[in-house]
C-alpha positions in Angstrom: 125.4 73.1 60.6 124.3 70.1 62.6 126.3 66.9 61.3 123.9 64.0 61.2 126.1 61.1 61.9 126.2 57.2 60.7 127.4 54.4 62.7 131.0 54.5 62.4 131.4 58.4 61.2 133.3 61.3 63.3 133.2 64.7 63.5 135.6 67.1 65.0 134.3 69.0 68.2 134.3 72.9 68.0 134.4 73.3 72.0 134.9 71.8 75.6 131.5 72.4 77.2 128.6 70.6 75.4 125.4 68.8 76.7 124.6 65.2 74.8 121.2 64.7 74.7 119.3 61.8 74.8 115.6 60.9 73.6 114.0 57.4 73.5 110.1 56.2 73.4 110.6 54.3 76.8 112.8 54.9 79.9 116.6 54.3 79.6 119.1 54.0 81.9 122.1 56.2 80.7 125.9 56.4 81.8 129.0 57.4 81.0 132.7 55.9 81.2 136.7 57.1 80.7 138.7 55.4 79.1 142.4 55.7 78.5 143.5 55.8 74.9 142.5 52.0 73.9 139.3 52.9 75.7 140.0 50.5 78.8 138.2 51.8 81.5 139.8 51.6 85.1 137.4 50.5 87.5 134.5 52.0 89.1 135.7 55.4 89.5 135.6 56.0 85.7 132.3 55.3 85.4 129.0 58.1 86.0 125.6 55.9 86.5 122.7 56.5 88.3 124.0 55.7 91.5 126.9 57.7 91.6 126.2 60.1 88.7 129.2 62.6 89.2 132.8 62.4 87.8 135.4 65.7 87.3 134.1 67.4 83.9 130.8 64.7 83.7 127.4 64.8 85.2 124.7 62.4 84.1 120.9 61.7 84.9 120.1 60.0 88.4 117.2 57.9 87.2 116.2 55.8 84.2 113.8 58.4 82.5 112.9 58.7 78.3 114.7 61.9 78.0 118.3 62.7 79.1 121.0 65.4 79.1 124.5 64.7 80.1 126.5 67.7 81.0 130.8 67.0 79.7 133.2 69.6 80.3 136.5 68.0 78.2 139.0 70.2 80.2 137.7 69.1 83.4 138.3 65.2 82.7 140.9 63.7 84.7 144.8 63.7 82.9 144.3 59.9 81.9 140.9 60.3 80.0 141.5 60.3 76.3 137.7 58.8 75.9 134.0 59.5 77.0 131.8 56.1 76.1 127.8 57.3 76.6 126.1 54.1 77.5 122.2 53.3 77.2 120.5 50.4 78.8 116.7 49.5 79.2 116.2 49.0 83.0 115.4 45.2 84.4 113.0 43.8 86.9 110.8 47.0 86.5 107.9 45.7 83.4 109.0 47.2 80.6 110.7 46.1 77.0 113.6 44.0 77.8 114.8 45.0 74.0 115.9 47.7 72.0 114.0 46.0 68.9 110.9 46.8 70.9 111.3 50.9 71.1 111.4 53.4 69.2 115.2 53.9 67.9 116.9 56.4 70.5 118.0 59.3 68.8 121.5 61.1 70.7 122.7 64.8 70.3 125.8 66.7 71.0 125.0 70.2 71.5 126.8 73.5 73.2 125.8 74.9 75.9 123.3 77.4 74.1 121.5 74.4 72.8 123.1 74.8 69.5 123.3 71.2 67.9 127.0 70.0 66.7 126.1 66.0 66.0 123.3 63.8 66.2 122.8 60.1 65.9 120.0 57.6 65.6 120.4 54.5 66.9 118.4 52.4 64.6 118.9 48.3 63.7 119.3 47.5 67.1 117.1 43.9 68.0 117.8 41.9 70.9 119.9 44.3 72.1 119.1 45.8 76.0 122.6 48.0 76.1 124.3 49.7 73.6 127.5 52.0 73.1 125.7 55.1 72.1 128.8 56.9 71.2 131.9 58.3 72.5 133.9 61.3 72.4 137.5 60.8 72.0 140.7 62.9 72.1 143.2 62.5 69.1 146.1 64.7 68.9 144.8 67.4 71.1 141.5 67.5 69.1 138.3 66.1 70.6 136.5 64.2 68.3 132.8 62.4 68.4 132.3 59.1 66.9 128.7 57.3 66.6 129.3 54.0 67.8 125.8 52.2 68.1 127.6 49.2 69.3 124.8 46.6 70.9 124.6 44.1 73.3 122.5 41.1 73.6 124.0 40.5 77.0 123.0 43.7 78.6 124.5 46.0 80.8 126.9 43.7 82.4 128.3 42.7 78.7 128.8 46.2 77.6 130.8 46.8 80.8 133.0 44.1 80.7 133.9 44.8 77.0 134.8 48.3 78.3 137.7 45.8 80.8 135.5 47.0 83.8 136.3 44.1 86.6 133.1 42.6 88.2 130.8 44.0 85.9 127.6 41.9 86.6 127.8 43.1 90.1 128.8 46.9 89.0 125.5 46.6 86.4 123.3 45.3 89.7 124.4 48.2 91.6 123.2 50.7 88.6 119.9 48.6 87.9 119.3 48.5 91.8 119.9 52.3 91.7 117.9 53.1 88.9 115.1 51.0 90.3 114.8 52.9 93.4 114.4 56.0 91.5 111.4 54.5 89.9 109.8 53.7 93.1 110.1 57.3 94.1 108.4 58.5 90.9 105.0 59.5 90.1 104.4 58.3 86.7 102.1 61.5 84.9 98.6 61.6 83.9 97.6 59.9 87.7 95.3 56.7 87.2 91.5 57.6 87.2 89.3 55.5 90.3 86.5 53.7 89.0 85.0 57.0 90.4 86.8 58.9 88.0 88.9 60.7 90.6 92.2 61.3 89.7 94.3 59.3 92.8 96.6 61.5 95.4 100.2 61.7 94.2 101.9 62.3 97.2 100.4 59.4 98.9 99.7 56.9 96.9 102.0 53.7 96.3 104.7 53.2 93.7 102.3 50.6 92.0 99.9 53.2 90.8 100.0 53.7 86.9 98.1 55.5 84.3 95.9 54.0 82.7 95.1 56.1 80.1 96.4 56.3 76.9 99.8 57.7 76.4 99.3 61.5 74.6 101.6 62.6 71.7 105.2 63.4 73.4 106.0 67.3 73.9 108.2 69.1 71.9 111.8 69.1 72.4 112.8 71.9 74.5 116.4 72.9 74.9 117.4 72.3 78.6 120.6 74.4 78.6 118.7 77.3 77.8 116.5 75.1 78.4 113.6 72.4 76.2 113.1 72.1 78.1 111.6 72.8 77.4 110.1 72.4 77.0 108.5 71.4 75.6 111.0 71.3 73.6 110.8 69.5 76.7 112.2 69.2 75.8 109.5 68.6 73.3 110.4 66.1 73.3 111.8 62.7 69.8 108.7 63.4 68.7 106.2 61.8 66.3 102.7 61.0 67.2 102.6 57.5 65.6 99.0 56.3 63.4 97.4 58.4 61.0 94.4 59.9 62.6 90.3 59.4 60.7 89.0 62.6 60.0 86.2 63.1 62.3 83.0 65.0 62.4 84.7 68.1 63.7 86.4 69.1 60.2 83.9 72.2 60.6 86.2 75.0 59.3 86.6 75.9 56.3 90.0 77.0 54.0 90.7 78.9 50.6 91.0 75.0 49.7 87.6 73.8 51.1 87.1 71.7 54.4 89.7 71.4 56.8 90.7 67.8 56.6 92.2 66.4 60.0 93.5 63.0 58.5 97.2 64.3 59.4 99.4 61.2 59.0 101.3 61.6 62.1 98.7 62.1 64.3 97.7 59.5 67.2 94.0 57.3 66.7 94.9 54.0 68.5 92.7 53.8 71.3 93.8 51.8 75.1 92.4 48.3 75.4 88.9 48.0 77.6 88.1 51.5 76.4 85.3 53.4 79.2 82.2 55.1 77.0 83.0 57.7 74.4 81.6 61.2 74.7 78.3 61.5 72.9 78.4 63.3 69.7 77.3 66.8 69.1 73.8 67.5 69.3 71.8 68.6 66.1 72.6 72.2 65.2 75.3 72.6 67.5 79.2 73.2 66.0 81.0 70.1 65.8 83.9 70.0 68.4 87.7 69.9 66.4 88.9 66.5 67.5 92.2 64.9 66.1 90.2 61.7 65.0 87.8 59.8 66.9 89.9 57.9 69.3 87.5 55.7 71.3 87.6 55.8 74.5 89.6 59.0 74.8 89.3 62.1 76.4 88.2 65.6 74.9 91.3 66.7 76.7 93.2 63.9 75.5 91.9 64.3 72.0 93.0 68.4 72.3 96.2 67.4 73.5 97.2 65.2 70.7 95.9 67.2 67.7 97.7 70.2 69.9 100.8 68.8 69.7 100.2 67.3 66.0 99.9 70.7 64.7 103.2 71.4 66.2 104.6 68.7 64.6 102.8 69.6 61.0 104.1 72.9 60.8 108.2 72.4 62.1 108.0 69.5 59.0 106.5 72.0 56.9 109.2 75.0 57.6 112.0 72.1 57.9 110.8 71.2 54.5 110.6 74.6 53.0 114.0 75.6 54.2 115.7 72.3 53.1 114.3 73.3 49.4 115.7 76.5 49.8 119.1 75.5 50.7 119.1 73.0 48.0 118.2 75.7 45.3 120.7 78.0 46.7 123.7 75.1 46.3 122.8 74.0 43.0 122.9 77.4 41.8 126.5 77.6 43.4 127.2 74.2 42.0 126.4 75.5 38.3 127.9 78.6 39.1 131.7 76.8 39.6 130.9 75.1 36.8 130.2 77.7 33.9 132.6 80.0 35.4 135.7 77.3 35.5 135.6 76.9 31.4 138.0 80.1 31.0 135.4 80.6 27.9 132.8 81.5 29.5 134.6 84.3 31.0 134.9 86.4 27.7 131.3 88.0 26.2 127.9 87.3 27.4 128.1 83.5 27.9 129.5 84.8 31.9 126.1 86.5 31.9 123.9 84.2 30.1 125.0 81.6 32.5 124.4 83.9 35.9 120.7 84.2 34.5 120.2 80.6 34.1 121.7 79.5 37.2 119.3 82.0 38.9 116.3 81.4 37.3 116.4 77.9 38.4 117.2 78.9 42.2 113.9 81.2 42.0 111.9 78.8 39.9 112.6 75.9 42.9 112.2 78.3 46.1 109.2 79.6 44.4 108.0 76.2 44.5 109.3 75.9 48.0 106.8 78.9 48.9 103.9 77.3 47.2 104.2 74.0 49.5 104.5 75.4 52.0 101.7 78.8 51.7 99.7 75.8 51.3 100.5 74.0 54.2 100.3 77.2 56.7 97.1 77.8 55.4 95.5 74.9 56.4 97.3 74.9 59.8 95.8 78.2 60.8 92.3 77.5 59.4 92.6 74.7 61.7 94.6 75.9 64.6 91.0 78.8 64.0 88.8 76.0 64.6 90.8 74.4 67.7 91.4 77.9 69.9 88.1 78.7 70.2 86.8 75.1 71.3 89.6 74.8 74.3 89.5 74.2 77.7 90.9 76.7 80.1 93.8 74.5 81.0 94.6 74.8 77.2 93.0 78.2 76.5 94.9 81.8 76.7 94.1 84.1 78.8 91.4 85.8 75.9 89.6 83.0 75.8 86.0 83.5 77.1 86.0 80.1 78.8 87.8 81.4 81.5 85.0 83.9 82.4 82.7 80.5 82.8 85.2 78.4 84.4 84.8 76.4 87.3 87.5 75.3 89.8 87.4 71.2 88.5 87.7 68.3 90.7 90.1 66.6 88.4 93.0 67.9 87.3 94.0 68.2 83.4 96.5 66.5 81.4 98.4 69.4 80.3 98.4 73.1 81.0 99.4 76.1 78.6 102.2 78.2 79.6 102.7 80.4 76.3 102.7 80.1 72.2 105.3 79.2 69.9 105.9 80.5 66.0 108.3 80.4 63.7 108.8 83.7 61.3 107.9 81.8 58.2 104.3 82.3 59.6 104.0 85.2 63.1 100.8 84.7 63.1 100.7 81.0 63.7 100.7 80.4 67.1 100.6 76.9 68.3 100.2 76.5 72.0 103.3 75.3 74.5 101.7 73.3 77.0 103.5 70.5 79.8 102.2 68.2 81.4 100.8 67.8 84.6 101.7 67.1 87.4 105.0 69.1 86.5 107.7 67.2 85.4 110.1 70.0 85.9 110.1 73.4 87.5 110.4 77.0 85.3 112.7 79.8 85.0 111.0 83.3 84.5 114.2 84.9 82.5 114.2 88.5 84.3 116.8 89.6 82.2 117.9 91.4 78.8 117.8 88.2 76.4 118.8 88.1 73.0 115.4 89.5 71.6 114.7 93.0 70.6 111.4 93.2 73.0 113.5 92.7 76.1 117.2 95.0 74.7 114.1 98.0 73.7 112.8 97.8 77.8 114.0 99.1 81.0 115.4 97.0 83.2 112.7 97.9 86.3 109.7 97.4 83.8 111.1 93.8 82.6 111.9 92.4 86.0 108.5 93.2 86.9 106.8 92.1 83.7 109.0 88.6 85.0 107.1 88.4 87.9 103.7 89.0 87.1 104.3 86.2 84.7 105.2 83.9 87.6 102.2 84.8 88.9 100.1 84.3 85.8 101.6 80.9 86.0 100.9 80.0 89.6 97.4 81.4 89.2 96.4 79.0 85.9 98.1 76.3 88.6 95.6 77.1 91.3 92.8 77.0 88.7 93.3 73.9 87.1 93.3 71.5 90.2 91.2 70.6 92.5 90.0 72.8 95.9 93.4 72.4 98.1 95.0 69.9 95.7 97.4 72.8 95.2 99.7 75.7 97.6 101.4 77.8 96.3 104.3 79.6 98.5 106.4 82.9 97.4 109.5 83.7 98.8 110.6 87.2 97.8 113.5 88.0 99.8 113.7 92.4 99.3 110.0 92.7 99.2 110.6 94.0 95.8 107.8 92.0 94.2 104.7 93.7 96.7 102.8 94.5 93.4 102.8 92.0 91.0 101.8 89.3 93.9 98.9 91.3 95.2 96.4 89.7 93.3 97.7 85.9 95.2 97.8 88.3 98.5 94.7 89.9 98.2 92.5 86.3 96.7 94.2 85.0 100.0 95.0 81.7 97.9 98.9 81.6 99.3 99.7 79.2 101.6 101.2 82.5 103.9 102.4 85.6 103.5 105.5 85.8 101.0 108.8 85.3 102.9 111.3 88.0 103.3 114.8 87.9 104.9 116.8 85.5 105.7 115.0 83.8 108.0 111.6 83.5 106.0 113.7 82.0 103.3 115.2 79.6 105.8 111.9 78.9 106.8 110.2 78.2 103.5 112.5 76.0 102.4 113.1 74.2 105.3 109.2 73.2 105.3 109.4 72.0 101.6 112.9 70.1 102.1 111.2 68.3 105.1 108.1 67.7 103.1 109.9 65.9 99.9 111.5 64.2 102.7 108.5 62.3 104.5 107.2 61.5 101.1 110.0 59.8 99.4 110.3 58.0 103.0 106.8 57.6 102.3 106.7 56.4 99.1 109.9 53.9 99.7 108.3 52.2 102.5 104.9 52.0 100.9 104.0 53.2 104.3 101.8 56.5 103.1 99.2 56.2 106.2 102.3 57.0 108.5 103.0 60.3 107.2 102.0 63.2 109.8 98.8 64.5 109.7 100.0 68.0 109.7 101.7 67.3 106.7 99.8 68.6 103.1 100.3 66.0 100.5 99.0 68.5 97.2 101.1 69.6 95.0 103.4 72.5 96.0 104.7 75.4 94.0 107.6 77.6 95.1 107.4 81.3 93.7 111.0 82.5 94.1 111.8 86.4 93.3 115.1 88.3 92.2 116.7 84.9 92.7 120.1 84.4 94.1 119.8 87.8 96.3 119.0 87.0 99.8 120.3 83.0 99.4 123.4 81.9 100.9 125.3 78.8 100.1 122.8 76.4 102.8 119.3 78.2 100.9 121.0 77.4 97.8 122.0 73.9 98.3 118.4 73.1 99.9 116.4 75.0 96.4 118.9 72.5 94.4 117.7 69.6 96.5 114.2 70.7 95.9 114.5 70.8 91.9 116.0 67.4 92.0 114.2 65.5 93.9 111.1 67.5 94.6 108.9 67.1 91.1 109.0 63.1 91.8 106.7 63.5 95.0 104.7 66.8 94.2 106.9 69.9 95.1 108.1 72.6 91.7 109.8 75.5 91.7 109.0 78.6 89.2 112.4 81.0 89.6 112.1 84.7 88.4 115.6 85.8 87.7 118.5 87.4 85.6 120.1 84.1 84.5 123.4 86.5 83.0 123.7 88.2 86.5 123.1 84.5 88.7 125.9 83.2 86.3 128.0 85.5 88.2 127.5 83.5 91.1 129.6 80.4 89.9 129.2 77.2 88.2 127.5 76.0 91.5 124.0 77.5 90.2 124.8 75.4 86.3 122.8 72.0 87.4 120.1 74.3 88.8 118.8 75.9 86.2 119.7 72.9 83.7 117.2 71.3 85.4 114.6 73.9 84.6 112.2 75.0 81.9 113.2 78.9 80.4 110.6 81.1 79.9 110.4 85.1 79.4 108.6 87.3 79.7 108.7 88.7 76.6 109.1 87.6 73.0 112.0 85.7 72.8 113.4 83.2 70.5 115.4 80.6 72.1 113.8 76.9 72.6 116.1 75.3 70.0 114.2 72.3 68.5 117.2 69.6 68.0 114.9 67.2 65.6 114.5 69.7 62.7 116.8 72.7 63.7 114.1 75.8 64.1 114.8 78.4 66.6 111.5 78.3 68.3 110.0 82.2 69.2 108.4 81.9 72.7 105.6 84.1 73.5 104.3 84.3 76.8 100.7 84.3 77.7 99.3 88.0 78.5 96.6 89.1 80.3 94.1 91.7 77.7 94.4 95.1 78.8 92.1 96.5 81.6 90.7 92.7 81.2 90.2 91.5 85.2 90.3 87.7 84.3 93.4 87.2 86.7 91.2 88.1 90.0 88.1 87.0 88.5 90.4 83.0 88.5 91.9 83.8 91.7 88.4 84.9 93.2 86.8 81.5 91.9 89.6 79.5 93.7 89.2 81.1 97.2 85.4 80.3 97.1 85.8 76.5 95.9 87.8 76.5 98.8 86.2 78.0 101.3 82.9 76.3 99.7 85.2 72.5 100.5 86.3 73.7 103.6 90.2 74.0 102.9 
């Protein structure tokens, strides 16, 4: 059971390898320290920052960014560290808050390696604050303990570092603000701005001053990262309340066994940006209203979807949290009265034993009954809502049994998000709220080839899964291809054994792959060495603000990198290069979507671990494991499916070769 920690409090750590996890509303720089057993730390070499992010048993994050994970291996530390300080500062110079008072309150987890959550703290009364002592893990008497510190400084980074007895530490803290501000520079800040034009501005080449400027959506879930998520979104979906109640709008059109669906959720997002462009004209007469989560001026239908998308999400993991909470409640006051009758040695002789069992239980049904009601209630208006919303998607947001995908049109803007499965919870099966991340990709995928924990994937043959893995990376790369623009996005396989010939035929066949799928050695050399070179030129690229000098042989889309039966055919230079690319390719355009046995890469070593950290977990089948650290649920993943004897996929594939060959790419 997760311990949910106050400044000040401790709990004892049950293992070595854990992952802390960090969520904030804004971009935070975080780091990490040794100490000895006061807690002095050494010098420079006992500290991991974004500039040097790598110590024996720590790993942290190379940029300042809203969500982080720290990797900490205790047994790894060096001899002399009895003490790992996790250190958050807001980054300087770069326009954002300059204090913690201004931000949401960060909220930090200490999980294992399976994404199971051990601690958590919320960092909350921090003011003036722009660095703060998040917490440390310390070693006492051979026992590894956390501690939530929340410790704040006014002074910023430079403060916090010299309380630690670091030497120099305003010139230590302009070396990790100078660090983290290059890392900005080589970002691309998701949704890209909109031209007056209303074209969505090229990522790869345009300047680091280019912003968004449309509203922020609701965050994604959280998404467990180890597993990951990522996810994500668990995403690490992501720290996660859309803040504003949202006006019920003209699209309440459903109906429920309790009347009209009412859309006033209290957590739902309605502010609308400043200098707001036209809103959408209202339904016609005698047309169905469209499901809208409030009436946001000056926002999107997409950006409306994706907020009351991700609201529903929210809605029902506080509804189950709620219900479950009520159960465990009942279930520990009927222990509590239990102890009680049982220790008067009275009550032990005749029927008073008995009489007292009945009352105790009566009471535990009476409140989970209760429980049930609430939340019956609350599922029921969820799915006579989430029955009004699926039909009325785009096909970004839409499954694959949608009929808007049989009318759809290869757009000349790209979406905000795009759906890469469902999630439910087995309160409710049938309850499907859609998984989607944003776009461009923040972070590549993992297609899980193996036999995972569920009971779809232990019931299958091994053959039939680890093609069912592929032909869901292709699924994926093929709602890609149809969400952006004519030649906005390649797509490039790399299937070392040739073993994947029939699940890629459709891409082969549409003749929407950048080239034929790479087998052997050398076509993985080759692959890999044109996308390395490619992030290369960009981030030089971007850095310089010298875009008009890249080559003009060089494609500046987006690029997605289909890789089959991962690690086989890869030796330790391929490697190295696909780790480059998940690090540093997402920043300027190029993702990677791995099909794999993650048990039988593991054999492979620990060198593969900061790969697929770094990546989103998917499966093929049913499968629950995106752990949700904000309210505990074991999220089911269900991946999108293509209807039997339907021909949807090459109908999508079809429509993308001819909006190319119709814009001559």
């Amino acid at each position: 059971m997760t311990a949910e920690l106050v400044r000040g409090q401790n709990h004892t750590l049950p293992q070595t390898r854990l992952e802390i996890r960090v969520s904030a509303g804004t971009p935070v720089v975080a780091g990490a320290t040794l100490g000895d057993e006061r807690g002095t730390v050494r010098g420079i070499e006992s500290i991991a920052h974004p500039g040097s992010p790598q110590l024996p048993g720590l790993e942290v994050s190379q940029q300042a960014a809203a969500d982080h994970r720290l990797a900490v291996d205790l047994e790894a530390l060096p001899p002399g560290a009895h003490r790992v300080t996790v250190l958050l500062a807001l980054p300087v110079g770069v326009g954002g808050p300059v204090r913690f008072g201004a931000v949401p309150a960060p909220f930090v987890a200490v999980t294992g390696l399976d994404g199971t959550e051990i601690a958590s703290f919320t960092l909350t009364d921090l003011d003036a604050e722009s660095a703060v002592s998040a917490l440390e893990l310390y070693r006492r008497q051979d026992v590894w303990k956390v501690r939530a510190v929340g410790q704040g400084y006014a002074g910023g980074l430079a403060a916090m570092l010299a309380d630690q007895g670091v030497t120099e530490p305003a010139a230590l803290a302009g070396t990790i603000q100078e660090a983290v501000t290059r890392g900005l520079a080589r970002s691309v800040a998701p949704p890209p701005p909109r031209t007056p034009e209303g074209d969505r501005v090229r990522h790869a080449t345009g300047s680091a001053d280019h912003r968004p400027t449309a509203p922020p959506p609701a965050p994604e879930p959280p998404e467990p990262l180890t597993d990951p998520a990522t996810t994500g979104p668990a995403h690490t979906a992501q720290p996660h309340t859309a803040p504003g109640p949202a006006a019920a709008g003209p699209a309440a059109a459903g109906t429920s066994a309790g009347g009209p669906i009412n859309y006033a959720h209290p957590r739902r997002q309605h502010a609308a940006p400043p200098s707001p462009p036209p809103t959408a004209p209202p339904a016609q007469p005698g047309q169905p209203a469209q499901p809208v989560a409030g009436d946001a001026t000056g926002w999107s239908m997409d950006e409306r979807l994706y907020n009351q998308i991700w609201g529903m999400f929210e809605d029902l993991a506080r509804a189950v949290a709620a219900h479950r909470s009520a159960v465990d409640f009942a279930e520990s006051r009927m222990d509590q009265e239990l102890d009680r009758a049982l220790s008067d040695p009275r009550n032990r002789i005749g029927g008073a034993g008995d009489r007292a069992r009945e009352a105790a239980r009566a009471k535990r049904d009476e409140l989970a009954s209760r429980a049930r009601e609430a939340l019956d209630r609350d599922l029921a208006q969820l799915a006579a809502e989430a029955a009004v919303v699926e039909p009325a998607l785009p096909a970004a947001y839409a499954g694959w049994g949608n009929p808007v995908w049989h009318a759809h049109r290869i757009p000349m803007e790209i979406p905000m998000a795009l759906r890469i499965g469902d999630l439910h919870l087995p309160e409710r099966t049938d309850l499907r709220i859609p998984l989607l991340v944003r776009l461009p990709l923040e972070r590549g995928m993992w297609v899980d080839s193996g036999r995972t924990a569920s009971e779809a994937a232990a019931l299958m043959d091994t053959d039939r899964l680890r093609r069912l893995a592929m032909e869901t990376a292709v699924a994926h790369a093929a709602r890609l291809l149809a969400v952006y623009p004519p030649g906005e996005f390649a797509v490039h396989v790399i299937d070392p054994a040739g073993s994947a010939a029939g699940p890629l035929a459709p891409l082969v066949e549409a003749g929407v792959l950048a080239g034929p799928p790479a087998a052997g050695p050398g076509g993985v050399a080759s692959v890999l060495a044109h996308l390395t070179r490619r992030v290369d030129l960009v981030q030089m690229a971007v850095r310089a603000r010298a875009a008009d000098s890249l080559p003009p042989d060089l494609d500046t889309g987006e690029q997605l990198l289909v890789v089959n039966d991962f690690p086989h055919g890869f030796d330790d230079r391929a490697v190295t290069q696909l780790r480059y690319l998940a690090d540093e390719g997402p920043a300027v355009g190029v993702h990677l979507l791995m099909v794999a046995d993650r048990e039988e890469a593991s054999a492979y070593g620990p060198v593969l671990d900061p790969l697929w950290r770094s990546l989103l977990r998917i499966t093929p089948v049913a499968d629950s494991h995106l752990a949700d650290p904000w309210v505990g649920h074991a999220w089911t993943y269900e991946p999108l499916t293509v209807p039997p004897g339907s021909r949807v996929l090459e109908q999508v594939l079809a429509a993308v070769a001819e909006a190319r060959r119709a814009a001559g790419r």
